[in-house]
C-alpha positions as CSV (number, residue, x, y, z in Angstrom):
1,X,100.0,79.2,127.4
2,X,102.0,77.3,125.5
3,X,105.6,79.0,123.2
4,X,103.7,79.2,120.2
5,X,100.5,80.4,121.6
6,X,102.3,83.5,123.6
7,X,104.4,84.2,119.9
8,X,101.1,84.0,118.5
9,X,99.5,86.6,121.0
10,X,102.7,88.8,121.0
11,X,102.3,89.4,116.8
12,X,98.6,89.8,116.7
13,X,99.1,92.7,120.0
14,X,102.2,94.2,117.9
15,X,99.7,94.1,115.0
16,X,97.2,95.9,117.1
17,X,99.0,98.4,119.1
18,X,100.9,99.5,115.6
19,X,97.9,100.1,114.1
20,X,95.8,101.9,116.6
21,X,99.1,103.8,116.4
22,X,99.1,104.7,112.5
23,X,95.8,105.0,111.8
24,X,94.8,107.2,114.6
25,X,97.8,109.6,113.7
26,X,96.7,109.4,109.8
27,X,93.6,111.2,111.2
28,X,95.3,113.2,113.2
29,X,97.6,114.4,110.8
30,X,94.6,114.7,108.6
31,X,92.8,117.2,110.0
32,X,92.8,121.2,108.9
33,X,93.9,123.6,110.7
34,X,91.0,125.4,110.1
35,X,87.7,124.4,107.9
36,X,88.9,126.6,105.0
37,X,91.4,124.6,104.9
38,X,89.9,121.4,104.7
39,X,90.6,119.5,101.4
40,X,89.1,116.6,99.7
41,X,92.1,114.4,100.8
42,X,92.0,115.1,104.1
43,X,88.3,113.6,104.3
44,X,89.6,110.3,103.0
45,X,92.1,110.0,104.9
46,X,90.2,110.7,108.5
47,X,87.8,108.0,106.5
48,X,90.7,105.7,106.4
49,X,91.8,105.8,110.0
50,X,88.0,105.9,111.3
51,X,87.3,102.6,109.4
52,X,90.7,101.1,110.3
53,X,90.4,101.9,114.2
54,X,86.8,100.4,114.1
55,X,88.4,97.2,113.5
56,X,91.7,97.7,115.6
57,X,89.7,98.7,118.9
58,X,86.4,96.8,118.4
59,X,87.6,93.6,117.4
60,X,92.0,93.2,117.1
61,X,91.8,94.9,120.6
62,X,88.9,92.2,122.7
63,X,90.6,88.8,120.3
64,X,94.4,90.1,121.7
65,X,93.1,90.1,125.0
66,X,91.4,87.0,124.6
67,X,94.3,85.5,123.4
68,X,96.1,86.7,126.4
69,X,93.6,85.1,129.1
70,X,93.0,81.9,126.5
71,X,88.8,82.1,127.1
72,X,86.1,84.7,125.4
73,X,85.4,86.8,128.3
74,X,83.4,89.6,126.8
75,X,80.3,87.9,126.8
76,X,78.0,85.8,124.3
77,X,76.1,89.0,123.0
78,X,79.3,90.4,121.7
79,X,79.5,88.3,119.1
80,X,76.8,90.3,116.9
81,X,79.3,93.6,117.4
82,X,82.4,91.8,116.6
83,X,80.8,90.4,113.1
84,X,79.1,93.6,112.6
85,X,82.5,96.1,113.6
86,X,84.5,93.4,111.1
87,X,82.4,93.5,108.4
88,X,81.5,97.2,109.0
89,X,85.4,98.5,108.6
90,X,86.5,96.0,106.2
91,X,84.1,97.3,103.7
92,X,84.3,100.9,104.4
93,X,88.7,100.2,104.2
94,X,87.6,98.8,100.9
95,X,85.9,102.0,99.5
96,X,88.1,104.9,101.2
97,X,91.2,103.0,99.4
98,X,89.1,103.3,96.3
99,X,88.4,106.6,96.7
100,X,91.7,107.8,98.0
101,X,93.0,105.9,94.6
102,X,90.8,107.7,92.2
103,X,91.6,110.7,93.9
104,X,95.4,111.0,93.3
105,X,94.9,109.5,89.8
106,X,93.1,112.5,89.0
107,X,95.6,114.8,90.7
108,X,98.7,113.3,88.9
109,X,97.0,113.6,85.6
110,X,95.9,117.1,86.1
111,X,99.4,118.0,87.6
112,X,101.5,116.1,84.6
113,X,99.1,116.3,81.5
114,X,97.1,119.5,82.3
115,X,99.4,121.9,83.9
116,X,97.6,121.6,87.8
117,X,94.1,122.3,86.3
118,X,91.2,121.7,89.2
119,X,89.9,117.7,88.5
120,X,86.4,116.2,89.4
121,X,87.6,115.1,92.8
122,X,89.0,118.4,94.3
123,X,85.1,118.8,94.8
124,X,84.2,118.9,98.4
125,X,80.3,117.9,97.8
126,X,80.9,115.3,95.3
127,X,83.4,113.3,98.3
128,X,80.8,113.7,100.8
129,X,78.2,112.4,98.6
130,X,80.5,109.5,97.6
131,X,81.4,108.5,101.0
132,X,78.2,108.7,102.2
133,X,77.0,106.2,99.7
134,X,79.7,104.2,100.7
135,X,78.4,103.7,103.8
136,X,74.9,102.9,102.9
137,X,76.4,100.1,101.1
138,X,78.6,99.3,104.1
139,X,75.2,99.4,106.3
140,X,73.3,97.0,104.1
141,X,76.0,94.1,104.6
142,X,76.7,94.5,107.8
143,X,73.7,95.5,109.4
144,X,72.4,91.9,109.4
145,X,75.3,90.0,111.1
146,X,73.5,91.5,114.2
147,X,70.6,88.5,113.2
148,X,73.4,85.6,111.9
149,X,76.3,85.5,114.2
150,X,76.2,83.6,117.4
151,X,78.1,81.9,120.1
152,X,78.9,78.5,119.5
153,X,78.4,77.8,123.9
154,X,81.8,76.9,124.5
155,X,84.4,79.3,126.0
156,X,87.0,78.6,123.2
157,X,88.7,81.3,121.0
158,X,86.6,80.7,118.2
159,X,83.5,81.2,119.3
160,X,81.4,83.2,116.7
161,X,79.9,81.9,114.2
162,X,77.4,82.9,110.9
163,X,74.1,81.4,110.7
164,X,72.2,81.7,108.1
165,X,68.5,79.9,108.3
166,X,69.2,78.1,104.9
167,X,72.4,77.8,102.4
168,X,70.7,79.7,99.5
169,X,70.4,82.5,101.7
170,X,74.0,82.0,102.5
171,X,75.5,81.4,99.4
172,X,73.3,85.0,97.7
173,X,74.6,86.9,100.9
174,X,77.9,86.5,100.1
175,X,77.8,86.5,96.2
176,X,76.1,89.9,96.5
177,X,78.8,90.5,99.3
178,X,81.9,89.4,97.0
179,X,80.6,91.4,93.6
180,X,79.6,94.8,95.3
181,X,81.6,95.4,98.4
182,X,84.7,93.7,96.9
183,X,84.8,93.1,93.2
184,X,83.3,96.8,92.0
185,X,86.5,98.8,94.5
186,X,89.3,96.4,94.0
187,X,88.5,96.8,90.0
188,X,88.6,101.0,90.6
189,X,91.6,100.2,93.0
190,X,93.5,98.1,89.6
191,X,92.6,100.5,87.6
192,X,93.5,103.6,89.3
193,X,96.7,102.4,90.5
194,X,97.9,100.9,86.6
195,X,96.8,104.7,85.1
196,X,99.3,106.4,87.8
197,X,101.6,103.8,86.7
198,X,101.5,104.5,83.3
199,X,101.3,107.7,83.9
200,X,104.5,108.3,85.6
201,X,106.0,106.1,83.2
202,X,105.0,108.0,80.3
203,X,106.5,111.7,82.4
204,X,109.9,110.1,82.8
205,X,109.8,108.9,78.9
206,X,108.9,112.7,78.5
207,X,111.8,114.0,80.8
208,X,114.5,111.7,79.5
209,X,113.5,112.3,76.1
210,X,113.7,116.8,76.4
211,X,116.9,116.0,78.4
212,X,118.9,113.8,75.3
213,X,117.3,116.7,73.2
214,X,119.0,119.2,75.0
215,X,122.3,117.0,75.3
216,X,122.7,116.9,71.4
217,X,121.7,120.7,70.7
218,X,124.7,122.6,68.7
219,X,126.8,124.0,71.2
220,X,128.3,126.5,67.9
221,X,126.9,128.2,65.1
222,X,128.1,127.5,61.5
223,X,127.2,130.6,59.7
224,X,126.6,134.6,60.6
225,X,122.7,133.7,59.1
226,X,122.6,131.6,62.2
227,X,124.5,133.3,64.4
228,X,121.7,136.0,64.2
229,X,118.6,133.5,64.3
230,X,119.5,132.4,67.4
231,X,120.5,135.7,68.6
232,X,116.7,136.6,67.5
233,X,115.3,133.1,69.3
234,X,117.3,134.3,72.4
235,X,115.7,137.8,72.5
236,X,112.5,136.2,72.0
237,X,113.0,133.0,74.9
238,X,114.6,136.1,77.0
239,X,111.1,137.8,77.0
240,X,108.8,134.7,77.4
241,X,111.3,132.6,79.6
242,X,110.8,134.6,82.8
243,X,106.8,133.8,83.2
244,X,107.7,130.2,82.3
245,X,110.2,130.1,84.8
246,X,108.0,131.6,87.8
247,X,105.4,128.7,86.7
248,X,107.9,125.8,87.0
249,X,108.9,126.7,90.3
250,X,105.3,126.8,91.3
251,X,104.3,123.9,90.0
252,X,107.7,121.2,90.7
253,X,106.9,121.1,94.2
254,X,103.5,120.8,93.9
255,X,104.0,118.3,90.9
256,X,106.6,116.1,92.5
257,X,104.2,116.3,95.8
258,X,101.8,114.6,94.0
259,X,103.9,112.2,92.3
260,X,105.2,110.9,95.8
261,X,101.9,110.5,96.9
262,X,100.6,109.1,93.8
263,X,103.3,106.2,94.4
264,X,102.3,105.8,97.9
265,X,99.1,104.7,96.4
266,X,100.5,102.4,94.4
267,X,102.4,100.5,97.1
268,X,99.1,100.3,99.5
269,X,97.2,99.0,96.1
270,X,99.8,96.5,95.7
271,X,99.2,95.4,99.3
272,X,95.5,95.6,99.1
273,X,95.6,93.2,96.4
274,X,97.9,90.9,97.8
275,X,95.9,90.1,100.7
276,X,92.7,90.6,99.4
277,X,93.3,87.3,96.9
278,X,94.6,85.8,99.9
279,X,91.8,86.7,102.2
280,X,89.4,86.0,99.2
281,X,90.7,82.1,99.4
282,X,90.8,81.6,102.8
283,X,87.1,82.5,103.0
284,X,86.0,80.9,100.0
285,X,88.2,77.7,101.8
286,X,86.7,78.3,105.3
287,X,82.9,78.2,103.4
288,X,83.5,74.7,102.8
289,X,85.8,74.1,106.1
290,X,85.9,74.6,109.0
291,X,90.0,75.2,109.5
292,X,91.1,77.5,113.1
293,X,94.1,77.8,111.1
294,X,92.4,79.7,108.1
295,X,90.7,81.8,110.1
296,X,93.8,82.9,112.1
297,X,95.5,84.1,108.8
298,X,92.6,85.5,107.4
299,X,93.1,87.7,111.1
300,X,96.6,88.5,110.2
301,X,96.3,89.3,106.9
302,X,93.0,91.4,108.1
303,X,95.6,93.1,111.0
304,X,98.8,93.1,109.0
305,X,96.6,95.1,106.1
306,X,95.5,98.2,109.2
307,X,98.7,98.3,110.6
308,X,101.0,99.0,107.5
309,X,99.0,101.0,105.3
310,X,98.4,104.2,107.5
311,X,102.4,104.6,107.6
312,X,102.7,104.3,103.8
313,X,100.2,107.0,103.4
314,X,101.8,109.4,105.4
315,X,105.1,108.8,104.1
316,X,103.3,109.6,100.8
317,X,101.9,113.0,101.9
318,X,105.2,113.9,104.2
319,X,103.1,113.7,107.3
320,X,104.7,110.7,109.3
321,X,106.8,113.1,111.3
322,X,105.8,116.0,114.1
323,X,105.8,119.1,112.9
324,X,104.7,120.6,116.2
């Protein structure tokens, strides 16, 4: 092997060994102690990794090696699981990021706006039922690269390839592909992510605002009428002020919790996006030709996507360190 060649090999086994890493400690760290403890987030999470280590260990981990040993050793028949595990956890990454999204939109808004109030999502049934048909969508497309991919009969790297028996068929697979799989979660992802910006935005407008209120309140009073006015508004804030109190230190943890999760989600949106536009035109550039260098980014940018995101999620939920 050739300098660039064993670089080449050395980031794409960094890539995989860092993910298998995160992702299998996001489920771990996901997991309830018990099942009554078990919370909506913690089943999209153990989604997350699931659908992330199908790709790190089915197909980062056999192309690594094979870029190691410079031939396709697994076999010609492997080339139907390797299309099938891509397609398979690329898709399902595609929804549980939707879904995690939605989630902690609803959370942040019901923390901020409606005092912690229970939102649609905190519903263990309804995030089962979602995920589930998530995966029956996830099924459907990838399902059939059992029947299209093939060896190409040469004992290069790039070796499978998608056969379709005519272009039409090609060119509907992958419309239907691009408008349902990608196009309907990266629009709930954009959404999602631009409320919880707002969102926060609007909470620190609040904040500032009561604190430049309270800045510029009269320190002295100008006559014994309102000396005794606010000697009666003190009484009164002295008898409500207690319960108040009790409920804002209940609820800032909780609240600012949620906030640093909510921006986790931002930054993994933010680096969804990125590389989905730029996985979007390498594919769309690949369609039309064949390039070995287009489809080695689109692996990075398919590897670099697992390996970061578990670690900004559990920096979000404080779970990144042992607490055994």
């Amino acid at each position: 092997m050739e300098v660039q060649d064993w670089i080449e090999s050395s980031i794409r086994a960094f890539f995989c060994l860092t993910g298998i890493t995160g992702n299998f400690w996001l489920g771990l760290r996901s997991l309830p102690k018990s099942r009554s403890q078990l919370r909506p987030n913690d089943i999209l999470f153990i989604n997350l990794a699931v659908s992330n280590l199908i790709t790190n260990c089915l197909v980062d981990l056999p192309d690594t090696l094979a870029q190691f040993v410079n031939s396709w050793f697994i076999g010609n028949n492997y080339c139907g699981v390797l299309q099938f595990s891509s397609d398979l956890s690329e898709t399902s990454s595609i929804f549980s990021t939707m879904f995690i999204s939605m989630y902690w939109h609803q959370k942040l808004v019901g923390s901020i706006r409606r005092g912690g109030a229970p939102v649609q999502m905190d519903n263990l049934r309804l995030v089962v039922i979602l995920l589930a048909g998530s995966w029956i969508v996830v099924l459907m497309f990838s399902v059939p690269h059992f029947f299209i991919a093939e060896h190409d009969g040469n004992e290069t790297l790039e070796v499978c390839e998608e056969r379709f028996p005519t272009p039409a068929e090609k060119r509907t697979f992958d419309a239907l592909y691009l408008v349902l799989a990608n196009v309907v979660p990266l629009v709930g992802i954009t959404y999602a992510s631009v409320q919880i910006v707002l969102t926060l935005l609007q909470s620190q407008k609040r904040i500032m605002g009561h604190s430049k209120g309270a800045n510029h309140a009269p320190t002295e009073a100008n006559n014994s009428g309102t000396q005794a006015a606010a000697t009666k508004s003190k009484v009164v804030n002295n008898t409500i002020n207690p319960q108040q109190q009790k409920t804002q230190v209940k609820s800032n943890p909780s609240s600012g919790n949620q906030v640093r999760a909510a921006k986790s989600v931002v930054a993994v949106a933010t680096i969804f996006i990125i590389c989905w536009f730029t996985h979007l035109v390498l594919r769309i550039y690949s369609s039309f030709r064949n390039s070995i260098l287009a489809v080695k980014l689109t692996n990075f940018i398919g590897a670099s996507y697992t390996c970061f995101v578990p670690y900004v999620y559990l920096h979000g939920v404080k779970k990144l360190n042992c607490s055994c």
